[in-house]
N, CA, C and O of each residue as an XYZ file, in Angstrom:
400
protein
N      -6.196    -10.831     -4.276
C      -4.953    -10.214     -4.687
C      -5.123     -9.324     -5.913
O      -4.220     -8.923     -6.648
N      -5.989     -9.162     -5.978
C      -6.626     -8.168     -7.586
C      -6.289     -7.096     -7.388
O      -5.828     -6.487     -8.353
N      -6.382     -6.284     -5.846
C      -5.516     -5.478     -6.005
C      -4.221     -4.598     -5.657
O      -4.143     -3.406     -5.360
N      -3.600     -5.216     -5.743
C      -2.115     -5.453     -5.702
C      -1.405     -4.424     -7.288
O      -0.906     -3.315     -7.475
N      -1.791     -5.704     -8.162
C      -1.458     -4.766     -9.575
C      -1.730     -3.264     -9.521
O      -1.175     -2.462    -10.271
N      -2.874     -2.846     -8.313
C      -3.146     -1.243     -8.351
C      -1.663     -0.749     -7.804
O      -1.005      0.233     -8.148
N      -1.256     -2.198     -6.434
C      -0.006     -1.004     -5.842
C       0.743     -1.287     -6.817
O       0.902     -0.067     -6.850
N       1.574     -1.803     -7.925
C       2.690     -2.041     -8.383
C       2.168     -0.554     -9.432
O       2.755      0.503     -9.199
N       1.196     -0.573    -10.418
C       1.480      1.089    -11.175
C       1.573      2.027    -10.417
O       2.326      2.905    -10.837
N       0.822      2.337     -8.844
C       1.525      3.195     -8.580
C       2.818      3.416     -7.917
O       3.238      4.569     -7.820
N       3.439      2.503     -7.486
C       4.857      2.342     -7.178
C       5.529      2.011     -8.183
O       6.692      2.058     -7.783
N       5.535      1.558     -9.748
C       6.277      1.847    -10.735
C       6.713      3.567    -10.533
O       7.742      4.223    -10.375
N       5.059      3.836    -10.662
C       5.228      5.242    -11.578
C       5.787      6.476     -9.721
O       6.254      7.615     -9.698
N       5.489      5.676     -8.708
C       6.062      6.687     -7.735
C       7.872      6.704     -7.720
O       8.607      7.683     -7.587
N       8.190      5.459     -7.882
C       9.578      5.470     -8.445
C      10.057      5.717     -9.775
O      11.024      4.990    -10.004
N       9.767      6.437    -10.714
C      10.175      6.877    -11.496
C      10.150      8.309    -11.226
O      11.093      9.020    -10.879
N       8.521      8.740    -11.506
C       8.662     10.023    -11.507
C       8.214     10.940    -10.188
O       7.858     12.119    -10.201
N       8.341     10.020     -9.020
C       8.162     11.036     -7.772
C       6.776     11.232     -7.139
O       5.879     10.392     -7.216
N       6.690     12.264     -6.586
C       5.452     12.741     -6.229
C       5.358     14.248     -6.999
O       5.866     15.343     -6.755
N       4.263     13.643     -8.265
C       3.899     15.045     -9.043
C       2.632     15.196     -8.769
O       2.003     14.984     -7.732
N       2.206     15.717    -10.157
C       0.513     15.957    -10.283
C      -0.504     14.988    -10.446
O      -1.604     14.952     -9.894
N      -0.067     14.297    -11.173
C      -0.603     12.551    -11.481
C       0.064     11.708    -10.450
O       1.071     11.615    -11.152
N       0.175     11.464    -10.081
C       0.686     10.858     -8.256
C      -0.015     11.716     -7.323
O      -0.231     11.046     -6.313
N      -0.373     12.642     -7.224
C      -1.134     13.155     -5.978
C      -2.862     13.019     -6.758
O      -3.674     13.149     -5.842
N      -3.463     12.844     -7.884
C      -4.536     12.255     -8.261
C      -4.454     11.162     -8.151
O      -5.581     10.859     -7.758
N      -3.608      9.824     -8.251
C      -3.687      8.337     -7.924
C      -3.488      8.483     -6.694
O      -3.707      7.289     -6.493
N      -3.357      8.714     -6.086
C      -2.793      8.383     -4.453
C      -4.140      7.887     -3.931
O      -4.152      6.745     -3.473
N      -5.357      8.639     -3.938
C      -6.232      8.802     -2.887
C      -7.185      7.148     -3.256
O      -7.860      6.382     -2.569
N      -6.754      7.197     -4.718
C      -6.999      5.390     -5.198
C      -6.487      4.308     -4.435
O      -6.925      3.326     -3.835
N      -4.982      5.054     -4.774
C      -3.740      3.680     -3.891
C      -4.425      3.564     -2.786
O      -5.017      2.534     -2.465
N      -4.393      4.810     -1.994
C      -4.944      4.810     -0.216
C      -6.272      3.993     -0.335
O      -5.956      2.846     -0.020
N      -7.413      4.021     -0.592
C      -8.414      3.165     -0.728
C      -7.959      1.733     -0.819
O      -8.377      0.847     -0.073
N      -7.353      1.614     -1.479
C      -7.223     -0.152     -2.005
C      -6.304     -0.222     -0.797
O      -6.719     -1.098     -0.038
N      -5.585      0.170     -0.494
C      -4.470     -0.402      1.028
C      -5.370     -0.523      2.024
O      -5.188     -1.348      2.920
N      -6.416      0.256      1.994
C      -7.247     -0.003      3.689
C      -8.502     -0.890      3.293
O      -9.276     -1.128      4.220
N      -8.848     -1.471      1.907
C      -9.238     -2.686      1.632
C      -8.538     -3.794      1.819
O      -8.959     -4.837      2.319
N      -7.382     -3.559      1.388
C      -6.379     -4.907      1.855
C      -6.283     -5.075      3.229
O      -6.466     -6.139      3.820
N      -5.952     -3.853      3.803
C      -5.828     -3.903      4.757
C      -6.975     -5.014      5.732
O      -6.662     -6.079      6.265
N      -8.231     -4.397      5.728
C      -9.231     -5.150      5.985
C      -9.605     -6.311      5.832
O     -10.558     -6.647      6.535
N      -8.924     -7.513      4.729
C      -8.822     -8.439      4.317
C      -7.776     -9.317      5.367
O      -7.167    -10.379      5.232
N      -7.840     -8.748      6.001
C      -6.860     -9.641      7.161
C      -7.278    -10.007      8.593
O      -6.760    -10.969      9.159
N      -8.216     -9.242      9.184
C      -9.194     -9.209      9.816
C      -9.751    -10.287     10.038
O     -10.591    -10.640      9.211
N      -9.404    -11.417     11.542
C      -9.876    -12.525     12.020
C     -11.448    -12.680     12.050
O     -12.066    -13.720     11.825
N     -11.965    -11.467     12.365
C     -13.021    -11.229     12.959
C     -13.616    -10.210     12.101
O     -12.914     -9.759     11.196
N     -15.077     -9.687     12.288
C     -15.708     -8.722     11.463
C     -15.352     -7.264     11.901
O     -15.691     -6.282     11.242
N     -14.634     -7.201     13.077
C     -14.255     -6.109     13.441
C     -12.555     -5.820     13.463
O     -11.752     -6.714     13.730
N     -12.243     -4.712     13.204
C     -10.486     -4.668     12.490
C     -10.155     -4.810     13.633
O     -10.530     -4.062     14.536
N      -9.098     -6.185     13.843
C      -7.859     -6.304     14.710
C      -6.991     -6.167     14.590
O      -6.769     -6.211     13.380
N      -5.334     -5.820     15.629
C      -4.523     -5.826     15.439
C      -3.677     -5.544     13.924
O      -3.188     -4.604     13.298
N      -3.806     -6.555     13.842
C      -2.974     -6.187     12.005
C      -3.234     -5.490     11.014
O      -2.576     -4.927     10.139
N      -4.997     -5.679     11.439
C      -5.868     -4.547     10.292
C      -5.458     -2.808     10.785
O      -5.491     -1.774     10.117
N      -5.097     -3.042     12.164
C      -4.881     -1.265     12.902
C      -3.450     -0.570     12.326
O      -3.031      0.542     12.003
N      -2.951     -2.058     12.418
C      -1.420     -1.504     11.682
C      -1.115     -1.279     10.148
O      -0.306     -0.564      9.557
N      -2.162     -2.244      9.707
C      -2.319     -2.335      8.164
C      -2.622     -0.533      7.644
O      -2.127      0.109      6.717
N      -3.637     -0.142      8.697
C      -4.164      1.286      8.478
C      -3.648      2.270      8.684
O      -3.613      3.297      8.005
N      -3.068      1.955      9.942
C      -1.764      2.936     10.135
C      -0.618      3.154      8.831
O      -0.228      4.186      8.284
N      -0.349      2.024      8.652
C       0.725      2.125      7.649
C       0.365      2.555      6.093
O       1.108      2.565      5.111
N      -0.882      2.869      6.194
C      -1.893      2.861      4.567
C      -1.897      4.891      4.641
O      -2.100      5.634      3.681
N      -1.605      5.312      6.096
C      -2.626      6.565      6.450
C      -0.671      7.272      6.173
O      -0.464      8.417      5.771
N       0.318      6.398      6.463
C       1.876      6.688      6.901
C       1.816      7.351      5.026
O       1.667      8.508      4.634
N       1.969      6.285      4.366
C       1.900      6.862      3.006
C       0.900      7.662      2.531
O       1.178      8.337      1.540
N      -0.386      7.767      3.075
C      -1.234      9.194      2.044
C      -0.606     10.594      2.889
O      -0.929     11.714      2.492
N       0.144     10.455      3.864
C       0.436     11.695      4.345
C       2.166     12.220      3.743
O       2.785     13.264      3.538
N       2.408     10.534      3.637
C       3.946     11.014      2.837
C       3.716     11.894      1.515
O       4.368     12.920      1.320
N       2.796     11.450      0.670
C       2.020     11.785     -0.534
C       1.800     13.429     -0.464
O       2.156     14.300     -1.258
N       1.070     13.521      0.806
C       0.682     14.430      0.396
C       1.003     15.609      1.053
O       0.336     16.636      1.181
N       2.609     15.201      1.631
C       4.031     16.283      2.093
C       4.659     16.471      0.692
O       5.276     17.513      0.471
N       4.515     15.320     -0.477
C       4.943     15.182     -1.524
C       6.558     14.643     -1.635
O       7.478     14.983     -2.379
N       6.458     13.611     -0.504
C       7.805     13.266     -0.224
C       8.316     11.629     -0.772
O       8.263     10.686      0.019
N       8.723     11.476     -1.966
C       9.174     10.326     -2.334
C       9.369      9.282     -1.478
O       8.698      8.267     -1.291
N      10.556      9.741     -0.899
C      11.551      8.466     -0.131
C      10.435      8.213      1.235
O      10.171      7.134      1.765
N      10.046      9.205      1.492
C       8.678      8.955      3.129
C       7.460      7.964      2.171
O       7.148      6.977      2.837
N       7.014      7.992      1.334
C       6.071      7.549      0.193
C       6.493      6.231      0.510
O       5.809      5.464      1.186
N       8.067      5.836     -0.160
C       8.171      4.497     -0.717
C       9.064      3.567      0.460
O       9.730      2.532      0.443
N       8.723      4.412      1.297
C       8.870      3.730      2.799
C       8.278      3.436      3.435
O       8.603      2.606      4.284
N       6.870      4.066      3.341
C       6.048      3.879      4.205
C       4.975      2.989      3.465
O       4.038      2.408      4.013
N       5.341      2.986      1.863
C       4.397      1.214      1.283
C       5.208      0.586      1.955
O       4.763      0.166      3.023
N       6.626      0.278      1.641
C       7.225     -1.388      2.096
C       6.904     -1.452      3.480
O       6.496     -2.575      3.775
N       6.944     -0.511      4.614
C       6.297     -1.034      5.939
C       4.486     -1.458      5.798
O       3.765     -2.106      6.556
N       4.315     -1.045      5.014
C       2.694     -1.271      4.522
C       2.954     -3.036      4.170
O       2.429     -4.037      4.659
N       3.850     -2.888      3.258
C       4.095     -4.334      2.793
C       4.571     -5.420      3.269
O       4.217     -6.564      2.988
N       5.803     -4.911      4.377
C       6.140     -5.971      5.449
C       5.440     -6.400      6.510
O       5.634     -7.424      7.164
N       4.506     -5.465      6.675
C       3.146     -5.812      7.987
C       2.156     -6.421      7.658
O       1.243     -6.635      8.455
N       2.139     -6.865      6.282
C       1.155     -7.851      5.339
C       1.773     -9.274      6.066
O       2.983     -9.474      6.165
N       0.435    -10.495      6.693
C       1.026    -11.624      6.926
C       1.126    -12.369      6.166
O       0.282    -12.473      5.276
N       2.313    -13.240      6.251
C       2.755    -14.044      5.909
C       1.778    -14.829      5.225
O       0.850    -14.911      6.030
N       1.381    -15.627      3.902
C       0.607    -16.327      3.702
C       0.017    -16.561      2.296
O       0.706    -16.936      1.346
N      -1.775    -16.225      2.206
C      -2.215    -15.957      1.186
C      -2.069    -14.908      0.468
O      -2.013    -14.900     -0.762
N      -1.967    -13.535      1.522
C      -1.987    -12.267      1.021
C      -0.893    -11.569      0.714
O      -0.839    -10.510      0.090
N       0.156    -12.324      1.265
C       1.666    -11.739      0.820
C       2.247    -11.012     -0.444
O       1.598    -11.281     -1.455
N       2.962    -10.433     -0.583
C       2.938     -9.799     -1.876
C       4.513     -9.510     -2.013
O       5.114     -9.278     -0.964
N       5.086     -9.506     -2.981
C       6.405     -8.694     -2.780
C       6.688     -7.551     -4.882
O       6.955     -7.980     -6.004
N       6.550     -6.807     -4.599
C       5.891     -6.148     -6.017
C       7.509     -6.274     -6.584
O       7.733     -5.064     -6.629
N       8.303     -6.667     -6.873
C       9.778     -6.955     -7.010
C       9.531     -8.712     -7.884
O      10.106     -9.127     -8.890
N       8.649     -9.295     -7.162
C       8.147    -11.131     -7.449
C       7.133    -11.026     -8.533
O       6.071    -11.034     -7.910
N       6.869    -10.937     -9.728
C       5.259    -11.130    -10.439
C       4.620    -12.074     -9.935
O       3.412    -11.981     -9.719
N       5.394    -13.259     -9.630
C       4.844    -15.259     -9.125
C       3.669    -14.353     -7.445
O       2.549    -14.596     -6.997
N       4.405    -13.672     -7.197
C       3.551    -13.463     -5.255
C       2.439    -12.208     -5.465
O       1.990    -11.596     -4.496
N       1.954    -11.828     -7.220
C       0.513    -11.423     -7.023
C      -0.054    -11.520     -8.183
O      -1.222    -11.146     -8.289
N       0.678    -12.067     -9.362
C      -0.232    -12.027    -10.404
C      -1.019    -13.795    -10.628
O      -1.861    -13.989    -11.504
């Protein structure tokens, strides 16, 4: 869950100040660490199911990003975030207790 705290600064700072200049330099960070997480879910050594959607939904936000579209951005983490299972890896960036 280490990195998690990566998504909460950049979803602080994407809800404050949008998609600027410093948000389209963090992004390509955020995107990395989501398709690590992503991968962390993965029954098997090869990405299944959840990991495809995990990626999908990781690829939904670097393209919102980089239309430079807020509300597509911070829609397409929480489907990133609701397709996270249930469990160890759960997260809710709203909770500090569910990642720090």
């Amino acid at each position: 869950l280490a990195l998690v705290p990566i998504f909460k600064q950049g979803m602080d700072y994407l809800e404050k100040k949008g998609v600027d200049e410093r948000m389209t330099a963090f992004a390509p960070k955020m995107y990395r660490k989501m398709t690590l997480y992503a991968g962390l879910f993965s029954v098997t050594e090869a990405p299944d199911a959840t990991v495809k959607r995990l990626l999908s939904d990781a690829e939904g936000f670097k393209v919102a990003i980089d239309k430079g579209s807020k509300e597509d951005a911070i829609s397409a983490f929480e489907t990133f975030r609701t397709h996270v299972p249930k469990g160890v890896g759960y997260f809710d960036l709203k909770v500090p207790s569910t990642y720090e």
